[in-house]
C-alpha positions in Angstrom: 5.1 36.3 -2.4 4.4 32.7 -1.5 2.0 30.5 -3.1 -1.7 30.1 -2.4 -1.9 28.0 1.0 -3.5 24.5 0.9 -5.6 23.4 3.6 -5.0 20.1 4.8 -7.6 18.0 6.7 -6.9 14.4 8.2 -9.2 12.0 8.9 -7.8 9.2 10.6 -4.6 9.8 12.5 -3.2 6.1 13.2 0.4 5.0 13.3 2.0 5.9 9.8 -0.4 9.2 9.5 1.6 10.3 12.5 4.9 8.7 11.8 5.1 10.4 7.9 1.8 12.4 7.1 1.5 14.7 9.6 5.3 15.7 9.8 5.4 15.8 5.9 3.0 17.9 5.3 4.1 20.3 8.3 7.2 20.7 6.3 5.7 21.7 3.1 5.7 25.3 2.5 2.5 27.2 2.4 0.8 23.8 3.5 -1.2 23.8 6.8 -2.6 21.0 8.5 -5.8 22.7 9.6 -8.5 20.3 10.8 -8.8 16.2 12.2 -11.0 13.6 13.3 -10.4 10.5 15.1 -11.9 7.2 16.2 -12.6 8.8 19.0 -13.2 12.4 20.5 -10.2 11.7 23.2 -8.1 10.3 20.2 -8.9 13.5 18.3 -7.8 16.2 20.9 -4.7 14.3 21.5 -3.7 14.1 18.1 -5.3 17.9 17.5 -2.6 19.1 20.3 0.6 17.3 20.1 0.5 18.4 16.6 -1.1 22.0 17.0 -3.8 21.3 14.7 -6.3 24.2 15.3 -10.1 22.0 14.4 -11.5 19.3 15.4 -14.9 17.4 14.7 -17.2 14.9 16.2 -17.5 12.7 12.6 -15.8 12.7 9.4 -18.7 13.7 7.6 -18.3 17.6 9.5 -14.7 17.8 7.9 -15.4 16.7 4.6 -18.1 19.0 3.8 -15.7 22.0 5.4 -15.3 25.0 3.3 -12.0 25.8 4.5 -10.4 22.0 3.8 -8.7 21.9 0.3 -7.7 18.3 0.8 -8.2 15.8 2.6 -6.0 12.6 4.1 -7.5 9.6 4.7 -6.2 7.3 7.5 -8.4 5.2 8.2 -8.7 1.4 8.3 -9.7 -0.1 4.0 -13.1 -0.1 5.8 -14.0 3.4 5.1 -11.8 4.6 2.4 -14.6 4.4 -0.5 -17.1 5.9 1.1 -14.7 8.7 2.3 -12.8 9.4 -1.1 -16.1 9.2 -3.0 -17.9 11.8 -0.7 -14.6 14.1 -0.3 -14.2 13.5 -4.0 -17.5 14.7 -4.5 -17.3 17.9 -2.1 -14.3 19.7 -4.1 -11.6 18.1 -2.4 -8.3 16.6 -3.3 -7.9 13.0 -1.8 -5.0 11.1 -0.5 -5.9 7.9 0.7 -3.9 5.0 2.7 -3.4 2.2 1.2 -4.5 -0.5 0.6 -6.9 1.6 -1.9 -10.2 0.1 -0.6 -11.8 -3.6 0.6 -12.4 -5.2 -2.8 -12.2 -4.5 -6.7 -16.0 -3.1 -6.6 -15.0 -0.1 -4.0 -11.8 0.6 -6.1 -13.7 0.5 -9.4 -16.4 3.1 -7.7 -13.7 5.6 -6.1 -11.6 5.4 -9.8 -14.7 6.7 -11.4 -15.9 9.1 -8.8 -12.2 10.6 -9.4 -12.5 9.8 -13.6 -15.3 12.6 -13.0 -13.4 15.4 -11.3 -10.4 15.1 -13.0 -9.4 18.9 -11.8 -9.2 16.8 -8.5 -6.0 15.0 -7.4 -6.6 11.7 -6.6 -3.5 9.6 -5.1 -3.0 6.7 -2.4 0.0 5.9 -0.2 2.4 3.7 -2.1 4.1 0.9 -0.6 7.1 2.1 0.8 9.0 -1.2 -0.1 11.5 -0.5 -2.8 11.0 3.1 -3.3 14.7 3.5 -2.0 16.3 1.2 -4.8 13.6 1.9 -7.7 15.7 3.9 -9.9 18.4 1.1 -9.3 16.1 -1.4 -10.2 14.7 0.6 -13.2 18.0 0.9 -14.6 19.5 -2.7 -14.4 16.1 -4.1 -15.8 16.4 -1.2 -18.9 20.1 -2.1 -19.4 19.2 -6.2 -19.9 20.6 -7.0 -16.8 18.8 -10.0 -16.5 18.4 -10.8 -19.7 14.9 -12.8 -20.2 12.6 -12.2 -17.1 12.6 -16.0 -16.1 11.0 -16.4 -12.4 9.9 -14.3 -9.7 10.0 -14.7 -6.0 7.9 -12.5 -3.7 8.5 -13.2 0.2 6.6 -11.9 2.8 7.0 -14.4 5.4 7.5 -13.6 9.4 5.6 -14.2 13.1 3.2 -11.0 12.7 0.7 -13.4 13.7 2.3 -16.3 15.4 1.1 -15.8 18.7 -2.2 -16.6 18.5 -2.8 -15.4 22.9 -2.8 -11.6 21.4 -6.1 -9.8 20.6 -7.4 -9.9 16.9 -5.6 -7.5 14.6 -8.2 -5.3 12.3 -5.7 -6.9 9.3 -7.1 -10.3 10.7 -10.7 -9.0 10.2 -12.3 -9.2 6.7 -15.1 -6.6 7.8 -12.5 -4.3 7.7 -9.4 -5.4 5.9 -11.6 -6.8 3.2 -9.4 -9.0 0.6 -6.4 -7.8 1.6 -4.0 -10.8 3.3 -0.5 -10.1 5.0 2.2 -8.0 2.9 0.6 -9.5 -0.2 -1.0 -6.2 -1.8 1.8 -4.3 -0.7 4.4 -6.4 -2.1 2.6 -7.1 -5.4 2.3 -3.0 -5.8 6.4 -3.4 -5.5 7.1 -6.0 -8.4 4.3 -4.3 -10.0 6.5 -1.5 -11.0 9.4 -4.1 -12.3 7.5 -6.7 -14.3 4.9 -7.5 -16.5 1.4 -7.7 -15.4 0.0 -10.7 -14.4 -2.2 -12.8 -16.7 -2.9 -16.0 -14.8 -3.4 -16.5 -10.6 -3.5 -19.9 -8.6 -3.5 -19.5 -5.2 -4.3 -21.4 -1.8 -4.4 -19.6 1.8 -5.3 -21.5 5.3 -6.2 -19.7 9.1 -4.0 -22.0 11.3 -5.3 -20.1 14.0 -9.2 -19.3 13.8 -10.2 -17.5 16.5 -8.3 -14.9 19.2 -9.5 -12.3 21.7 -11.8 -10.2 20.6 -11.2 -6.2 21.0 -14.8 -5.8 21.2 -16.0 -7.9 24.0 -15.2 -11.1 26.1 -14.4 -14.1 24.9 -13.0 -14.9 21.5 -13.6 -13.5 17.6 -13.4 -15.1 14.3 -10.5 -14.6 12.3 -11.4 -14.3 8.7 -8.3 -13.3 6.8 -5.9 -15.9 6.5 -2.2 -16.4 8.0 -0.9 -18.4 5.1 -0.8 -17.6 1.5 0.5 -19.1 -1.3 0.1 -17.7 -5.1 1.2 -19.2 -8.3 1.1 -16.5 -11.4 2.3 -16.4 -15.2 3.4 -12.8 -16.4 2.6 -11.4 -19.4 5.4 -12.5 -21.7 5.9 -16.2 -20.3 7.9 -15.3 -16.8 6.6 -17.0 -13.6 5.9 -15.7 -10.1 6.0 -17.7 -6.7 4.6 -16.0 -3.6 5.2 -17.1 -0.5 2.7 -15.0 2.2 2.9 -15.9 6.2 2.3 -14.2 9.7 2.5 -17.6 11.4 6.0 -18.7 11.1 9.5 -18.7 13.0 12.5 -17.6 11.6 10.5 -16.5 8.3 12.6 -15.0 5.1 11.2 -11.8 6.2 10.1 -9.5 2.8 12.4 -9.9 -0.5 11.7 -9.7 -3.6 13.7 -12.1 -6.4 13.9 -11.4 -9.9 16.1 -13.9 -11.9 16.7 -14.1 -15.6 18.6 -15.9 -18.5 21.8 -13.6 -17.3 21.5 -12.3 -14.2 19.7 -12.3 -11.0 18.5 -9.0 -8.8 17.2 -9.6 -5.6 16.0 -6.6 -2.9 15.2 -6.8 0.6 13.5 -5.1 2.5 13.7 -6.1 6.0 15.2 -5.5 8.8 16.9 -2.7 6.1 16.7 -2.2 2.3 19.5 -3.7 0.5 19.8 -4.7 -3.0 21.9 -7.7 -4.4 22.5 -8.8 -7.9 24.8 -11.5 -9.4 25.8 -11.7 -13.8 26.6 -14.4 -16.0 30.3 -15.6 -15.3 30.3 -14.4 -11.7 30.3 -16.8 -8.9 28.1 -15.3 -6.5 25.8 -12.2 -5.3 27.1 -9.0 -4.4 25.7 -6.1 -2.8 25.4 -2.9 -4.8 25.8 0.2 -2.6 24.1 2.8 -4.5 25.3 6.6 -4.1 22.6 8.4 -2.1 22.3 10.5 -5.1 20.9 7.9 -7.2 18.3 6.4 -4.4 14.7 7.1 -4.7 12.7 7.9 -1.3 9.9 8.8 0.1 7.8 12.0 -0.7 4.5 11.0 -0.9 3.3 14.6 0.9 5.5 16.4 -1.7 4.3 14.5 -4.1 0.3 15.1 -3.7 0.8 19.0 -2.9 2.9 19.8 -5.8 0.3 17.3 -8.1 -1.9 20.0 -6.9 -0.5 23.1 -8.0 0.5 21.2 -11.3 4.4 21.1 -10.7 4.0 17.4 -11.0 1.9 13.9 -11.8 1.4 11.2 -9.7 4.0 8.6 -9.9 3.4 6.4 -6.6 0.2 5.9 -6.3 -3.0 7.1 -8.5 -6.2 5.5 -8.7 -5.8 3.5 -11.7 -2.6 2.0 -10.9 -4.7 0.7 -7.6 -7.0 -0.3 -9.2 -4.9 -2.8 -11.2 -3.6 -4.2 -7.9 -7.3 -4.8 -6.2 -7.7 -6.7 -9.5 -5.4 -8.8 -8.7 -6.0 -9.4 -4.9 -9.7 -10.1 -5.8 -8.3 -12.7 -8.1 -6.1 -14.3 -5.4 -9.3 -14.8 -3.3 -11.4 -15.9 -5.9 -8.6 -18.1 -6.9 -9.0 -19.6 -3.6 -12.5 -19.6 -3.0 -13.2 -21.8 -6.0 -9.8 -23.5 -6.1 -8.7 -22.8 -9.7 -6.8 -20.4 -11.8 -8.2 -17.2 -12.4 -7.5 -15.7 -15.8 -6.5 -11.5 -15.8 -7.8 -9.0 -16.4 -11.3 -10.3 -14.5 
């Protein structure tokens, strides 16, 4: 006899909901996608029949407050994932939210303790996919001193996302909806979040090289209100310092990498255009890279994650409310940082 079936609904059906959600969940057993809701009633009935998805609704609202929904995806842009959580939260239903968790520390802080109150409830958002292939990798080198001392970080998330400044305005460009969020920077600090210290002190300074582009909303031109250049300054807890070096408005950028270098030995992981890990020891003359035995690699299952937190088989590792809460602290410390042009001391 199989188990008792859960009833997916989506709301939001962009790019990676399609690309990982959709198919992920369809290959859960006893799981059933049974209900979506898109920007837009055309967007809806595509999505609703190339993925045989039998309901559809006019607003989010009408699938939320479903009966037959047991859970419900969010996909949407940060604009809307408090107010969706909270209210799904609120109706009975198990939440799995995109990332980045919400606009700014306040929405994050309201949708931890609408799920702090229904902890029967699951509660999880998408991790950042970066590194999830060479965590255990990581894990272990760090837990056998490989480094030694935790000295200085490097976090790299430079590339030309943005550098043509002729294409229309990206929602990632528009604080309305992106909120505090800047580039890779939230999704690269989740990353090193899970391999160092948490950070105790933030200096940072961003610019908009290019302010304005077409708008997607009418003729002429829009604002852009998120910057395309980022640069952060931290001190870990324990004495290490971070550098951060943000960008979509560069040629021939260093891509996304992460550095971690210590009194013995360096580690260093990127992620683009593939992930690969390199590290380098005391006595060695340079970096090699480690090819890890697929058995040992970590992966994405971020569907099978959430349905089996549900049943109980399993906790949430990657990512649960409080853990995204920690990083909205910290990206609402990078923009005050900037805003007032001084360190910001953590936690806020």
């Amino acid at each position: 006899m199989g188990k008792k079936t859960i009833r997916i609904g989506i709301v939001g059906a962009g790019a990676n909901t399609k690309a990982r959600h959709i198919p992920g969940f369809q290959a859960i057993e006893d799981v059933e996608i049974v209900g979506v809701v898109n920007s837009t009633p055309a967007s809806t009935d595509k999505v609703a029949r190339k993925y045989a998805i039998p309901q559809t609704y006019s607003h989010w609202k009408e699938l939320v407050e479903d009966p037959e929904i047991d859970a419900v995806m969010i996909g949407t842009w940060p604009d809307l994932h408090c107010e969706i959580t909270c209210m799904a939260l609120e109706a009975g239903k198990h939440v799995l939210t995109e990332a980045r968790m919400a606009r700014n520390l306040a929405e994050a802080k309201q949708m931890l303790q609408v799920s702090q109150a229904r902890p029967d409830l699951i509660a999880q958002i998408v991790p950042s996919p970066f590194g999830l292939k060479y965590h255990p990798e990581v894990i272990k080198l760090i837990t056998q001193k490989y480094l030694g001392s935790l000295r200085e970080v490097i976090v790299l998330g430079a590339d030309d996302s943005f550098w043509d400044y002729s294409k229309k305005l990206h929602w990632r460009q528009d604080k309305e909806i992106s909120g505090n969020n800047v580039l890779t920077m939230g999704i690269l600090h989740e990353t090193l979040s899970r391999w160092v210290p948490p950070v105790e002190r933030v200096f940072a300074q961003s610019s908009i090289f290019e302010p304005q582009r077409p708008s997607t909303k009418r003729p002429g031109n829009a604002d852009v209100t998120i910057p395309d250049s980022l640069q952060i300054v931290t001190r870990l807890q324990g004495g290490a310092n971070a550098m951060y070096h943000l960008s979509g408005s560069i040629l021939f950028g260093p891509g996304l990498q992460i550095h971690l270098y210590g009194s013995h030995g360096t580690i260093k992981v990127h992620f683009t255009p593939e992930e690969k890990i390199f590290v380098g020891h005391m006595g060695e003359t340079e970096l090699k890279e480690i090819q890890v035995p697929q058995a040992d690699q970590g992966g994405w299952r971020v569907e099978a994650e959430f349905i089996g937190a549900i049943r109980g088989e399993e906790i949430v590792h990657h990512t649960d409310f409080a853990s995204g809460v920690k990083y909205m602290e910290f990206t609402e410390a990078v923009a005050l940082s900037c805003e007032k042009n001084q360190p910001m001391a953590l936690p806020l």
